[in-house]
C-alpha positions as CSV (number, residue, x, y, z in Angstrom):
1,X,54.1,-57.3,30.2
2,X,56.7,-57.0,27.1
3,X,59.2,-54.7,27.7
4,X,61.5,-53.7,24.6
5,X,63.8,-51.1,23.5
6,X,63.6,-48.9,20.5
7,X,67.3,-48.0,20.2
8,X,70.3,-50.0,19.3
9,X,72.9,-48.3,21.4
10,X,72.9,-49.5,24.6
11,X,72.9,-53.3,25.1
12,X,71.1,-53.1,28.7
13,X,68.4,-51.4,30.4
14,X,69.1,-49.2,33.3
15,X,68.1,-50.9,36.6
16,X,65.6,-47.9,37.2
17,X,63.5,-48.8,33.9
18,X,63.0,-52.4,35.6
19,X,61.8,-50.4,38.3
20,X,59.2,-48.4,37.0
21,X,57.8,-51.4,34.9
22,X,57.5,-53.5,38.1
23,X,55.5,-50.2,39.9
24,X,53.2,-49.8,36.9
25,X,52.5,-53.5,36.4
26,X,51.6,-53.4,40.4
27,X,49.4,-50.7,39.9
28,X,48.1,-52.0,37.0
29,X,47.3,-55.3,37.8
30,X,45.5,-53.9,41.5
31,X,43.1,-51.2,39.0
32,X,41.9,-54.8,36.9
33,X,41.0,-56.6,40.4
34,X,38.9,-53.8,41.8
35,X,37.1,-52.8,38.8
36,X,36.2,-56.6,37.8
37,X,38.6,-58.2,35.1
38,X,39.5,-61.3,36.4
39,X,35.8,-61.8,37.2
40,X,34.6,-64.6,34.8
41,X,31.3,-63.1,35.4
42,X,28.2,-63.4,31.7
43,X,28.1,-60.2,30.0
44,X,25.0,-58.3,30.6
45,X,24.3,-55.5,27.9
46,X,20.8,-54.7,27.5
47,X,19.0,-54.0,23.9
48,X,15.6,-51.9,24.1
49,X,15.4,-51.9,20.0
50,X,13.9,-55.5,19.7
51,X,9.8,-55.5,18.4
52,X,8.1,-59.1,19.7
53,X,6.8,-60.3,16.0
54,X,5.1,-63.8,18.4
55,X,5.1,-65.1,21.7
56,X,3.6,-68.0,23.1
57,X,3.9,-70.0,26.4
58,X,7.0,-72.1,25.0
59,X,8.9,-68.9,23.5
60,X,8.8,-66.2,21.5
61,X,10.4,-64.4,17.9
62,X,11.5,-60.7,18.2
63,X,13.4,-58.9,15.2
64,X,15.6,-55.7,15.5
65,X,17.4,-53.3,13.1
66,X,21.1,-54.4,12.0
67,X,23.1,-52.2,14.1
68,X,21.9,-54.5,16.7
69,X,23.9,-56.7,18.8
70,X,25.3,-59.5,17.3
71,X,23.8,-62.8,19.2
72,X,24.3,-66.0,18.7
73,X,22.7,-69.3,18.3
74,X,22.4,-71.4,21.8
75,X,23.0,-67.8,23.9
76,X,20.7,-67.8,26.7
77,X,19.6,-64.9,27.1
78,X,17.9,-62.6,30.2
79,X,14.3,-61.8,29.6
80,X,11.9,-59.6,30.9
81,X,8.2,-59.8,29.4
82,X,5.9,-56.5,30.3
83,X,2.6,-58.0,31.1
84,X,0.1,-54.8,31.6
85,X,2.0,-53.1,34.9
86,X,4.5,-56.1,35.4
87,X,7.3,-57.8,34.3
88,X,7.8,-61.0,34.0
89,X,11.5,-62.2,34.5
90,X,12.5,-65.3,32.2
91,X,15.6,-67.0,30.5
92,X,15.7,-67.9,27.1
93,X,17.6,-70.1,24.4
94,X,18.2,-68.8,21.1
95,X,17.1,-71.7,19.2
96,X,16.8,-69.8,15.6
97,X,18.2,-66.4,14.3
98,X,18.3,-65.3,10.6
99,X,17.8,-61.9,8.7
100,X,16.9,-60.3,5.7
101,X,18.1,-56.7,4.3
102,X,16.6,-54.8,6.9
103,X,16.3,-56.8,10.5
104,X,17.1,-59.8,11.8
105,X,15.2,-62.4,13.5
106,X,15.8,-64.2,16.7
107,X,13.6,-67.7,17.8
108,X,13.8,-67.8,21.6
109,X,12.6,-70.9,23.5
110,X,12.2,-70.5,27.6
111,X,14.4,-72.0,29.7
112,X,13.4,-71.1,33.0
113,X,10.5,-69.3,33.5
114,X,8.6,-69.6,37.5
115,X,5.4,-71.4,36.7
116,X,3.1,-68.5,38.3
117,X,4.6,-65.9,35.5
118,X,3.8,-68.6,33.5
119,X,0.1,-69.0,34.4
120,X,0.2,-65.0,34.1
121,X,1.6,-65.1,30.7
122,X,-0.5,-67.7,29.2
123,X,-3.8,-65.8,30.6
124,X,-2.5,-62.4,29.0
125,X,-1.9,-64.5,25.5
126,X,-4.7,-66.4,25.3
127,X,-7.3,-65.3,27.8
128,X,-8.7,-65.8,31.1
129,X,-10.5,-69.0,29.3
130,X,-7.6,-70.0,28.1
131,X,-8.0,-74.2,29.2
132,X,-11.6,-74.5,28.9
133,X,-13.3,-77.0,29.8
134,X,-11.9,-80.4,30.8
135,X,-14.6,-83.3,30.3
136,X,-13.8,-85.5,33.1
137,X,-16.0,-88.7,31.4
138,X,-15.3,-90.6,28.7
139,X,-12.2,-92.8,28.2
140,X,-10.6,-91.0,31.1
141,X,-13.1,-92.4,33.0
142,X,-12.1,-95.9,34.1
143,X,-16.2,-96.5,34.2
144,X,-16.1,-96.5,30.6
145,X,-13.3,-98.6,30.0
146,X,-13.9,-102.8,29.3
147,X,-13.0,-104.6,32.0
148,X,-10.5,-106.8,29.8
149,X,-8.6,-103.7,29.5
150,X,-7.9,-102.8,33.3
């Protein structure tokens, strides 16, 4: 705290001033504890006004309007992907972001997302199907291979 005086006729402050500034800064100092100011805590502040433009099982690109929050490159970010009736919590990177004159456009890449919401999410992308078939013969096969190569 800065304590200063606004006239020029006395050359001291009264003892009672010193006081009151060492009551209020008390006071002051206990109401920034409780309520979390010291806390070096990530800022959470959610945004509903983003529209998913692509997703796929290594990120995703959403765009919102300009009076949207300002986020920058390298964030990491809190997701939460509706899949049908769930949600699907995840973490992103913000890998790309760049705009045009009416939204701007944000490249996310996962960072940690559990690999069971990952299964989940690749099915609701691409399909129940979505691996096909694996052929198990061929060069995989160590039948097929020359001998000269083993």
């Amino acid at each position: 705290m800065y304590l200063i005086r606004s006239d020029t006729d006395e050359e001291r402050f009264e003892p009672g001033v010193f006081d009151f500034v060492l009551q209020f800064g008390r006071v002051l100092s206990y109401s920034l504890k409780v309520n979390g100011y010291f806390k070096a805590q990530p800022q959470v502040s959610e945004f509903g006004g983003a529209e998913l433009i692509d997703i796929s099982g290594s990120g995703l690109l959403f765009s919102y309007p300009p009076d949207g929050p300002d986020i920058l490159l390298y964030t990491d970010l809190e997701l939460r992907i509706t899949v049908g009736e769930e949600e699907i919590p995840a973490r992103g990177r913000v890998m790309r972001k760049y705009g045009d004159s009416g939204r701007t456009y944000i490249a996310i890449q996962f960072i940690e997302l559990d690999p069971d919401d990952m299964e989940k999410l690749l099915e609701h992308i691409y399909g129940a199907d979505y691996r096909g078939q694996v052929d198990s013969l061929g060069v995989a096969d160590l039948r097929n291979m020359p001998t000269e190569e083993l």
